[in-house]
N, C-alpha and C positions, 0 to 999 in steps of 0.2 A: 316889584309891585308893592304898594301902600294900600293898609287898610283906613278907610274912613266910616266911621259910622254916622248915619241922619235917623234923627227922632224927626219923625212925622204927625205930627196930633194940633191940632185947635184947640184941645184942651189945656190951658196952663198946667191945672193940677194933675190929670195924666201926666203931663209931660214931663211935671216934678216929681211924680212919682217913680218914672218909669227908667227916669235919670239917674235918681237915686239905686235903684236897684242897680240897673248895670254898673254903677261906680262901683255897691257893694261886690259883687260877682268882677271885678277888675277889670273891666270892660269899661275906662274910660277916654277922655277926649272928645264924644259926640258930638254932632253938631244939633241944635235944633229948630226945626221950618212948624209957623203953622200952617201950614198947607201947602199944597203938591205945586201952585207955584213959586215960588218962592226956592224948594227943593229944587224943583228943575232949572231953575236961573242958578243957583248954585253948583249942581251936577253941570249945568253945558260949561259953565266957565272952565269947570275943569276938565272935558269931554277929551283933550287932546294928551293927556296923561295916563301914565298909566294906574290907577288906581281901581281897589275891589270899594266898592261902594256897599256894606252892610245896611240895609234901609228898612227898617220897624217902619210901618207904614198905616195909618190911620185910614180908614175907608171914607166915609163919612166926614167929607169937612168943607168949609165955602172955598170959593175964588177955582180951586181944581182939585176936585176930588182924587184918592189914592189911586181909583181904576184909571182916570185920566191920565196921572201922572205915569202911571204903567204901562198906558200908549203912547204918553210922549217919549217915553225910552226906547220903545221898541224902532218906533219910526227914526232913532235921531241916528247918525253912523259916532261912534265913539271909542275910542282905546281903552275906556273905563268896563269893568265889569260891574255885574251888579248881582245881589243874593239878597232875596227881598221877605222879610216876616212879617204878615198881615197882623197887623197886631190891633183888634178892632171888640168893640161891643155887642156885634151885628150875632145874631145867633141862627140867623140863616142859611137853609143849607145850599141853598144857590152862591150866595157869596162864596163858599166853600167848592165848592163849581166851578165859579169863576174863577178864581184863583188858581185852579189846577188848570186854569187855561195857559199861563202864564210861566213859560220857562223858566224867568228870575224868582219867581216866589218857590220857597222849599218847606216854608212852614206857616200855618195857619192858626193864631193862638186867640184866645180871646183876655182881654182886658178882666184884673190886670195881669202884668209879666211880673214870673215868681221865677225863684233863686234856680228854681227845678230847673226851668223852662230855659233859663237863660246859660245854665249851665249844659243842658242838651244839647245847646244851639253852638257853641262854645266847640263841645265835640263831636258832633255831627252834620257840619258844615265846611270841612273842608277847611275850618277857620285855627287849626291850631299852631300854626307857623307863624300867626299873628299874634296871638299870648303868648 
């Protein structure tokens, strides 16, 4: 199995920022969607492979939002795993709720992502076969 990571945001400059970090932290190669379609056109092409899907995932964004795109996974049949970090602006605690609704989500960060958080994520997700 392959790791792929997808940056999720509408924001450019999140998105440069958040790129930036994980390059710092060695965490590179991501892909990046502004919004959850464009991710999910991406993820189905490769639905039939086996790859772990890392997805920093933006709440709040046009065309399909991150919750959407988190029901379009669940509904899709796929060989792809996924481990999903809400990684959002949102400071509400329903959002954080929801989220815990959600098997693929393991962690709930808020904007932005720091060296800390990324290096958490690094060893407390199951991810270090991957580094």
């Amino acid at each position: 199995m392959i790791l792929e990571i997808l940056l999720v945001d509408d924001d450019p400059i999140g998105q440069y920022l958040h790129n930036s970090m994980l390059n710092k932290c060695d965490v590179s190669g991501q892909k990046m969607f502004e919004n959850g379609a464009l991710a999910l056109k991406y993820i189905m092409e490769k639905k039939d492979q086996e790859i772990l899907f890392l997805i920093f995932l933006d709440i709040n964004m046009p065309v399909m939002n991150g919750w959407e795109l988190l029901e379009a996974l669940n509904k899709t049949p796929s060989k792809a795993a996924f481990k999903v970090v809400i990684l959002t602006s949102s400071i509400d605690y329903s959002d954080r709720e929801k989220a815990d609704q959600h098997a693929q989500v393991f962690k709930f960060v808020e904007k932005p992502l720091t060296i800390a958080c990324v290096e958490d994520i690094k060893a407390n997700a199951d991810l270090a076969s991957f580094f």
